[in-house]
N, CA, C and O atoms as a MOPAC input file, in Angstrom:
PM7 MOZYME 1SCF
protein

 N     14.75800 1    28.11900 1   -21.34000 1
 C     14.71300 1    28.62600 1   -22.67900 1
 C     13.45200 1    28.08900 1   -23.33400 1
 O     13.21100 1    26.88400 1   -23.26400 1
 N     12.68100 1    28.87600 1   -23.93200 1
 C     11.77700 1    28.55000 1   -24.93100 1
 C     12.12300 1    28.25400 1   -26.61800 1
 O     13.06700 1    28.91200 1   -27.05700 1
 N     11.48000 1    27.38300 1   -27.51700 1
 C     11.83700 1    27.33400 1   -28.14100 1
 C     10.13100 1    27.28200 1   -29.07600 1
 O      9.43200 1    26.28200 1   -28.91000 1
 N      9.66900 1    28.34400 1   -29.93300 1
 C      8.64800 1    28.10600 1   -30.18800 1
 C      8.65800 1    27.36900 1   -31.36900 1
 O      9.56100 1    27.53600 1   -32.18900 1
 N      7.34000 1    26.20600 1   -31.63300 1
 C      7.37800 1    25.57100 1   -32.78800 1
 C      5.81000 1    24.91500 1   -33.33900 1
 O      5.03000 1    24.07000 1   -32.89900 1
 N      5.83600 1    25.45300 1   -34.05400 1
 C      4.22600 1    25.08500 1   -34.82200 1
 C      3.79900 1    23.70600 1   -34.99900 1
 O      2.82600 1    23.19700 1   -34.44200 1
 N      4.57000 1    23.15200 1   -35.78900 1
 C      3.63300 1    21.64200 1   -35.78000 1
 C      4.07900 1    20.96300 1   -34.74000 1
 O      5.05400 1    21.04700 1   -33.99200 1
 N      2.74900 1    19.96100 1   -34.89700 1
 C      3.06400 1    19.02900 1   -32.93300 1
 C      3.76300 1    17.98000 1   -33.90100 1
 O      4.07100 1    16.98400 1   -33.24700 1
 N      4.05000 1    17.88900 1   -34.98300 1
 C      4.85800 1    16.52900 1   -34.61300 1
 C      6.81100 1    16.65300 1   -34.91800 1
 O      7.65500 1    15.78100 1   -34.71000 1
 N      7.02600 1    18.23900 1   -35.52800 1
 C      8.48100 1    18.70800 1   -34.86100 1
 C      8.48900 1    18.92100 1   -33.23700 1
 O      9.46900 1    18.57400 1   -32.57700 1
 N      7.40300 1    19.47800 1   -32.67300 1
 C      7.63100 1    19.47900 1   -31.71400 1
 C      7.69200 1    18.25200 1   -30.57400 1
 O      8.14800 1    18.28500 1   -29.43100 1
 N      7.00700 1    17.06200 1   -31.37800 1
 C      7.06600 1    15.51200 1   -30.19500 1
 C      8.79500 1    15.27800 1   -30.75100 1
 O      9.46300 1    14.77000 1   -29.85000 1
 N      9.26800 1    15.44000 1   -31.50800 1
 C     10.45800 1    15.15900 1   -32.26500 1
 C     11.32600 1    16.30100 1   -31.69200 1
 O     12.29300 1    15.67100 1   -31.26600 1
 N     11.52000 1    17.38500 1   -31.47200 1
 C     11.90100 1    18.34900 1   -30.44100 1
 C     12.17500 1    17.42400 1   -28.72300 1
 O     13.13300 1    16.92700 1   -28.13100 1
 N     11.05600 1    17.56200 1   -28.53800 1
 C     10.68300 1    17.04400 1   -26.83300 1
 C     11.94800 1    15.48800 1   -27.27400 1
 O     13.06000 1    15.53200 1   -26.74600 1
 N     11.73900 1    14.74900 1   -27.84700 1
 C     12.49900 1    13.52300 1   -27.78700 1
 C     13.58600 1    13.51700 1   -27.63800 1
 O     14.17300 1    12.98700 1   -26.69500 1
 N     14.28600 1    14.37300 1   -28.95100 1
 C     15.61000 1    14.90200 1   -28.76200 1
 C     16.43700 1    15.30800 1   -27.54000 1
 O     17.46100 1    14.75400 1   -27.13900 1
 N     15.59800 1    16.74700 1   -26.83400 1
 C     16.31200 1    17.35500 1   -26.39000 1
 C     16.12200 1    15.76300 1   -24.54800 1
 O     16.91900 1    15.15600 1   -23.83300 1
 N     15.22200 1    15.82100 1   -24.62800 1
 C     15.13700 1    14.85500 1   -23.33100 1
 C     15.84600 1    13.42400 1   -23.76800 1
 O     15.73900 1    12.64000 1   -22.82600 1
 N     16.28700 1    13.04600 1   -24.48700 1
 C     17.56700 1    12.09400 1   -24.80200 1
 C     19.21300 1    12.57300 1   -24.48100 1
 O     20.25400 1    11.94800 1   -24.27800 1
 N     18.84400 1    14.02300 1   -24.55200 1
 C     20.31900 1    14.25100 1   -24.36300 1
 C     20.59100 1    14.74700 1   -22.98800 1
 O     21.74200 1    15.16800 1   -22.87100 1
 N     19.93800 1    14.81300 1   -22.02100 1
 C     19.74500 1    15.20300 1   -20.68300 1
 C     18.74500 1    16.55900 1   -20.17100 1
 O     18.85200 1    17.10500 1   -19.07300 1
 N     17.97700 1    16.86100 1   -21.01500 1
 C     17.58700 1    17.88200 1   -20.42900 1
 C     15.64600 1    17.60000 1   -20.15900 1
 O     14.85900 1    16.80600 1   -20.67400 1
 N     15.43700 1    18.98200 1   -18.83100 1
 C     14.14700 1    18.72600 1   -18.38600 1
 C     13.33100 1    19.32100 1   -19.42500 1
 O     13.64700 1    20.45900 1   -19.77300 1
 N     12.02300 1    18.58500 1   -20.16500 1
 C     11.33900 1    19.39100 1   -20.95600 1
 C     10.11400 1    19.56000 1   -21.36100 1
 O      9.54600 1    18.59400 1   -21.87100 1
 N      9.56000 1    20.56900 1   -21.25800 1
 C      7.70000 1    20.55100 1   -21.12200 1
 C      7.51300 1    21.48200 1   -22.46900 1
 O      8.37000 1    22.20800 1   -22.97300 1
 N      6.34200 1    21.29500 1   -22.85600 1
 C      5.29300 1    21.89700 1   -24.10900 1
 C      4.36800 1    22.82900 1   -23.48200 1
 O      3.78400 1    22.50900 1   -22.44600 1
 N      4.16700 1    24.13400 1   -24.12400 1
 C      3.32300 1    24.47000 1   -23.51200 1
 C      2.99800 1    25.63900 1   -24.44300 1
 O      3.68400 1    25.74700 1   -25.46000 1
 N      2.00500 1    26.54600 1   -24.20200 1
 C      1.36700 1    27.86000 1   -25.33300 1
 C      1.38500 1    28.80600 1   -24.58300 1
 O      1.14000 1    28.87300 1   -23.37900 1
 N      1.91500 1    30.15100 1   -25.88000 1
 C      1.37400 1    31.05100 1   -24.70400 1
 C      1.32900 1    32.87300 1   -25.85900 1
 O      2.15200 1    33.30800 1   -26.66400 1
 N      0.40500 1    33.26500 1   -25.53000 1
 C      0.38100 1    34.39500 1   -26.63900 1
 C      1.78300 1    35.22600 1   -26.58500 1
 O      2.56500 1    35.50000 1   -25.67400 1
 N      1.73400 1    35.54100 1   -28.18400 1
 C      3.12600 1    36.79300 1   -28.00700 1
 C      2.93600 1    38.15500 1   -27.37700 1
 O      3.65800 1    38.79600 1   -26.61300 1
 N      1.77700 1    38.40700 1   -27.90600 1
 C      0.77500 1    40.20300 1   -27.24500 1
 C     -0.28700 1    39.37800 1   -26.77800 1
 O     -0.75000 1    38.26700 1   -27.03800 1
 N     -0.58000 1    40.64400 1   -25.72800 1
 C     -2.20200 1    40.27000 1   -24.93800 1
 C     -3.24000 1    40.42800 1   -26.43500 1
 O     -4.40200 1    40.07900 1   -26.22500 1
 N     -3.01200 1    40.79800 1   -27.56000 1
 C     -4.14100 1    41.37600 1   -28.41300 1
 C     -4.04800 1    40.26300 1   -29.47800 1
 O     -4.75200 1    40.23900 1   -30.48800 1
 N     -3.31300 1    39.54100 1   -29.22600 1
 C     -3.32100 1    38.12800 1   -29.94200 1
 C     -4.47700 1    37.35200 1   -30.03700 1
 O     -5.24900 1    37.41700 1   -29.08000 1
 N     -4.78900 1    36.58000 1   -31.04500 1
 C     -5.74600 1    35.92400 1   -31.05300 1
 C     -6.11400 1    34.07500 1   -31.03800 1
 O     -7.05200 1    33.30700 1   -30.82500 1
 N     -4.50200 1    34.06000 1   -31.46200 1
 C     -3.86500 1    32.62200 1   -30.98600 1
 C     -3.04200 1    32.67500 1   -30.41200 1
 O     -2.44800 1    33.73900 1   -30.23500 1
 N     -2.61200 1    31.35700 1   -29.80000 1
 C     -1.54400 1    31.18300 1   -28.93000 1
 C     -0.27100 1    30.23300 1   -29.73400 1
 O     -0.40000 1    29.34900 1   -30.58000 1
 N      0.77000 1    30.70400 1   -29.20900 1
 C      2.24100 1    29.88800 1   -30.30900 1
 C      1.78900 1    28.99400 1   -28.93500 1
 O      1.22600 1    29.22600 1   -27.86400 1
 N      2.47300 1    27.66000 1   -29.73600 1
 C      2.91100 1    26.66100 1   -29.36900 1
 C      4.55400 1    26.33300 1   -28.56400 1
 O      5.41300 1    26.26600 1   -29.44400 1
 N      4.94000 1    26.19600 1   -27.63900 1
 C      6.75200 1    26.30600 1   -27.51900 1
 C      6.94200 1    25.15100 1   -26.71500 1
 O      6.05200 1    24.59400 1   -26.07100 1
 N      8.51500 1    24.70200 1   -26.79600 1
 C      8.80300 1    23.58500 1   -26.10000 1
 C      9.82800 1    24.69800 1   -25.09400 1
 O     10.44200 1    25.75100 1   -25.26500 1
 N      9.68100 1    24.15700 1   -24.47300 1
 C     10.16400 1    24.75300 1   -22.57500 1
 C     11.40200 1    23.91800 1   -22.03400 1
 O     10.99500 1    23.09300 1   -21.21600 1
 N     12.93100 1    23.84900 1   -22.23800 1
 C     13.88800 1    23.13200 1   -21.28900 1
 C     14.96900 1    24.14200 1   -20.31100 1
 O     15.61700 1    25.18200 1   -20.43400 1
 N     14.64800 1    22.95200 1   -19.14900 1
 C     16.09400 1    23.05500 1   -18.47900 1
 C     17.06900 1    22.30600 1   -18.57200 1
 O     16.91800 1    21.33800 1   -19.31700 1
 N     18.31500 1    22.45500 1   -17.91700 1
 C     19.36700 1    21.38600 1   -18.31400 1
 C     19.43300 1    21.00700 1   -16.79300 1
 O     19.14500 1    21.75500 1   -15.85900 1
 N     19.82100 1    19.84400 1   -16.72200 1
 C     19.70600 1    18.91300 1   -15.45300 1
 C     20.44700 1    19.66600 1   -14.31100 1
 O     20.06700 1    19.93700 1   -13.17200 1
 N     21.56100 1    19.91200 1   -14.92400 1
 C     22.41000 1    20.35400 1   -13.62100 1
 C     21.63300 1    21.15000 1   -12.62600 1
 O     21.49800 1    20.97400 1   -11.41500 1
 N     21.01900 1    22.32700 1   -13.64900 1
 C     20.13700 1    23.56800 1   -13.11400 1
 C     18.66600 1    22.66500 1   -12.04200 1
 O     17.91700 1    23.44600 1   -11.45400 1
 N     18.51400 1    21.86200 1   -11.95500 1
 C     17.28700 1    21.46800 1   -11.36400 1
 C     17.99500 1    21.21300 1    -9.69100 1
 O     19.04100 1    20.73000 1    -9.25900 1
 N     16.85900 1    21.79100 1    -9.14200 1
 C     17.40200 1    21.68600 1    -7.21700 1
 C     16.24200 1    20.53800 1    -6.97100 1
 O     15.02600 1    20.69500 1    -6.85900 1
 N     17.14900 1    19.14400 1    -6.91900 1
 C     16.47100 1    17.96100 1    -5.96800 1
 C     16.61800 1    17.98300 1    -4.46900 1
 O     17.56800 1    17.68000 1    -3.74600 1
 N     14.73200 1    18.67300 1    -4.06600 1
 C     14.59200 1    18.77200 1    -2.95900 1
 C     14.41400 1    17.45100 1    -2.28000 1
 O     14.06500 1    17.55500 1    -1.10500 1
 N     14.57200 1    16.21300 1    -2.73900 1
 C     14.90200 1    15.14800 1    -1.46900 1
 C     15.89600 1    15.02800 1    -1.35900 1
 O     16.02700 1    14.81400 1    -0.15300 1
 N     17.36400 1    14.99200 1    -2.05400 1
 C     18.39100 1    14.86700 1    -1.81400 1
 C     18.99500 1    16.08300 1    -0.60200 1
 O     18.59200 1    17.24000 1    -0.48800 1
 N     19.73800 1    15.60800 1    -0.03600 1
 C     20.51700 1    16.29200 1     1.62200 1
 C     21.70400 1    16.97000 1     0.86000 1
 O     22.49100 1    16.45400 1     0.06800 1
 N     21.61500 1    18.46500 1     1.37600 1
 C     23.19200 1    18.77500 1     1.06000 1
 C     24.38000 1    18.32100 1     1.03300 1
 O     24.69700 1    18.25600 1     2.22000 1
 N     25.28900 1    17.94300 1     0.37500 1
 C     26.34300 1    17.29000 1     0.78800 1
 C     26.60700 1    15.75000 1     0.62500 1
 O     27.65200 1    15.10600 1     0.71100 1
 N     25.31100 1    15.37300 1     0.36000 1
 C     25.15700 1    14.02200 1     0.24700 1
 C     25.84300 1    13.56000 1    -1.08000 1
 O     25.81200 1    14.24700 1    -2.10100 1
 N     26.50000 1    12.27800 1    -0.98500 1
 C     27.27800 1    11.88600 1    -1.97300 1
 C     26.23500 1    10.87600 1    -3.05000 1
 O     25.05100 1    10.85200 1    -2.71500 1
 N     26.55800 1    10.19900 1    -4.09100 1
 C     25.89800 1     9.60600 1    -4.70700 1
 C     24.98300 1     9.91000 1    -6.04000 1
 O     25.08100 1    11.05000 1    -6.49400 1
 N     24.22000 1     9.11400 1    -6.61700 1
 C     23.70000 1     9.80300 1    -7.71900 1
 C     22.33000 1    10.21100 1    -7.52700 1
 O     21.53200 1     9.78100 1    -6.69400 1
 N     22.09900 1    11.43500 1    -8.74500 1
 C     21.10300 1    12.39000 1    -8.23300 1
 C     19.58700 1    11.86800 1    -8.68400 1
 O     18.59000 1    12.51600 1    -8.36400 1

């Protein structure tokens, strides 16, 4: 999910939040139309469960 947000310092306050409460989360820009002339700003999460840890073995017990 994206979440777009203009100033960087809701958005360092965004990023803190949501990665305190378990989730994966990156910043990043990206135009709404190609005919745009700036780019929005958005914070980017996944939620943990959703992430596939490729060192961990199928089946394997323990924490992730």
């Amino acid at each position: 999910m994206k979440i777009r947000c203009i100033n960087a310092a809701d958005r360092d306050a965004l990023v803190v939040i949501l990665a305190k409460n378990g989730y994966t989360v990156r910043q990043g820009k990206s135009k709404l139309s190609p005919g745009d002339a700036k780019a929005t700003s958005y914070v980017e999460l996944v939620e943990r469960e959703d992430i596939i840890h490729a060192d961990r073995k199928p089946g394997a017990d323990g924490p992730v």
